[in-house]
N, C-alpha and C positions, 0 to 999 in steps of 0.2 A: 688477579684472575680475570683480566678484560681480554673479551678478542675478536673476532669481528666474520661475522657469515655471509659470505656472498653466492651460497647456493642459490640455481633460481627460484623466483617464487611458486612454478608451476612444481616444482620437485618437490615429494615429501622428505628425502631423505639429504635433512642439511647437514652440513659437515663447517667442520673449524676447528687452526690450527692453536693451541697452547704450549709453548714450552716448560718444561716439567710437569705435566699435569698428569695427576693419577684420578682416576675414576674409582671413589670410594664414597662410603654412606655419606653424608653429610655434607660432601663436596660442593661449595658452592665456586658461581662462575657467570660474569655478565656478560651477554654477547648483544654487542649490535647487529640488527640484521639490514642487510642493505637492501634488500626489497621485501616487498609483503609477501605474505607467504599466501597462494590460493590454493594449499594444497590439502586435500582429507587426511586426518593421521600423522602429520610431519612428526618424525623422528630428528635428533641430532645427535650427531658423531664427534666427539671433541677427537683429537689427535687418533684417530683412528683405533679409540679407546672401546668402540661396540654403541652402535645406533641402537638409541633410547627413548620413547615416544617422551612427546613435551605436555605434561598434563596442565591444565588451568584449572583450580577447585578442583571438579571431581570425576573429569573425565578429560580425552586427548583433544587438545584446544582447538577450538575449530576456525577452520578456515576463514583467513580474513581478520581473526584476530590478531594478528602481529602486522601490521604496519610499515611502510619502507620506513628506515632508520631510526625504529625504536629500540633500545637499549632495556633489553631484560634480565631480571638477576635470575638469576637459574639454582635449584639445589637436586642435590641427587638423592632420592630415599630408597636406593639400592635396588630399586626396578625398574625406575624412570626418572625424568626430568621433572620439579614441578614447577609454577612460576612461583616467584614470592611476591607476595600483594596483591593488588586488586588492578586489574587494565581500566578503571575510570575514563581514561581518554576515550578508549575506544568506547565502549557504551556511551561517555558525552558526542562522540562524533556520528555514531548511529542514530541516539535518538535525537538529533541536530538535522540527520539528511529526513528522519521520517517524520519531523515537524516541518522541513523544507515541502515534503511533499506532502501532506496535509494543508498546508496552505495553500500549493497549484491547485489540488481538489476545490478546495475551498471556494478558491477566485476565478477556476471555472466556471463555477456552480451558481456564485453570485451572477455571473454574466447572464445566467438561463433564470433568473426569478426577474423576469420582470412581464409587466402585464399587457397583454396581446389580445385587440379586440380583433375576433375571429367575427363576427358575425351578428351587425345589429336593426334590426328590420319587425313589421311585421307579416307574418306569415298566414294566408289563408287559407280554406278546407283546400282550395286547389291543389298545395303545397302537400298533402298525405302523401307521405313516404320518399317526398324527394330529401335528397341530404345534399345541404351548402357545406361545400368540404373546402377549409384552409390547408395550406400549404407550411408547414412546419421544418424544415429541411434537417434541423436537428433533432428534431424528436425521436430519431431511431435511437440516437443516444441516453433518451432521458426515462429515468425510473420509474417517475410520475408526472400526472397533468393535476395541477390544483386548480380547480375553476368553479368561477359564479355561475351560476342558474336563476334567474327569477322568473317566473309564470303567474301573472297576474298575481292574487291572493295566498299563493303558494308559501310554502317556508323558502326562505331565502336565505340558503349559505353557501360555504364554501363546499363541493366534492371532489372525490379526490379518484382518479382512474391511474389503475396500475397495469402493468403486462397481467398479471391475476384478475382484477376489476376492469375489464374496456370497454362496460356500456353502463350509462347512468341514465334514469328519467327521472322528470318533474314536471307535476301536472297540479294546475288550479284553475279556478277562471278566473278567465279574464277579463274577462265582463261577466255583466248575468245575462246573456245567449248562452253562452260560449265557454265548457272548459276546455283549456289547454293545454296542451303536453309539448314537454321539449324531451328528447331523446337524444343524448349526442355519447359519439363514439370516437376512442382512441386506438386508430392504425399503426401502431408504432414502425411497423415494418416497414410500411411506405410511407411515413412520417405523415398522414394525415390526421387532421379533428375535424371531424363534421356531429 
């Protein structure tokens, strides 16, 4: 009981020819299909025996599951098609293309962690309320700015400005005249940090 479907793949309704074949419970039958199917619902027609949806487990297999020229065994339980076994390949070839692209993400992402000195000087009272604005060109792309602050005596860590968080301060002295404050903001839109 081999035979071979070359309906197209956009079609749900595949068809294939078997000589003596009866459509009855238990009926099994392997068909290769010669292209992928991308169709919602694919049905298959053996000898013009009555279009049967093709179930995988526990519902009508979905699209993209069958493959150009995979060889499925097929059984009939008197309402429909079901597959017998497990499609392994497919799921190992999905989660193969969604580690392929977890890695692009990745190796993007690595390209944007690297450290950019925006701006190192000091600033006098003159300086209230001007902003020295860097130039970012990717930054409209990016989630987050993780960046150093120190201000004299201040805590000095890492902060982190998101499209949620786009303005941070730190403030200490910086001598004993003089406390200091830095304010700096993330323009994501126009891709600036000042």
């Amino acid at each position: 009981h081999y035979t071979t479907c070359s309906t197209s793949g956009s079609t749900a309704a595949k068809t294939a020819s078997l000589t003596g074949f009866s459509l009855l419970t238990g009926a099994r039958v392997e068909v290769l299909f010669l292209n992928a199917n991308t169709a919602s619902n694919p049905t298959l027609n053996i000898s013009s025996t009555g279009a049967k949806s093709i179930y995988y487990r526990n519902g009508a297999i979905p699209a993209n599951y069958i493959q150009a020229g995979t060889v499925l065994e097929l059984v009939y339980s008197g309402s429909y098609w079901r597959v017998v076994g497990d499609l392994a390949q497919y799921q190992a070839d999905v989660l193969k293309t969604e580690n392929s692209t977890l890695k692009a993400e990745h190796d993007a992402l690595a390209v944007r962690i690297s450290p950019t000195l925006l701006y190192s000087s000091t600033l006098y009272a003159s300086a209230l309320n001007t902003w020295i604005y860097a130039s970012v060109p990717s930054l409209k792309d990016w989630k987050e700015v993780r960046m150093w602050l120190e201000v004299g005596d201040a805590d000095c860590r890492y902060n982190t400005l998101t499209r949620e968080h786009m303005q941070i301060c730190v403030n200490g002295y910086a001598n004993a005249n003089y406390n200091g404050l830095v304010r700096v903001s993330c323009d994501f839109t126009n891709a600036r940090i000042g």
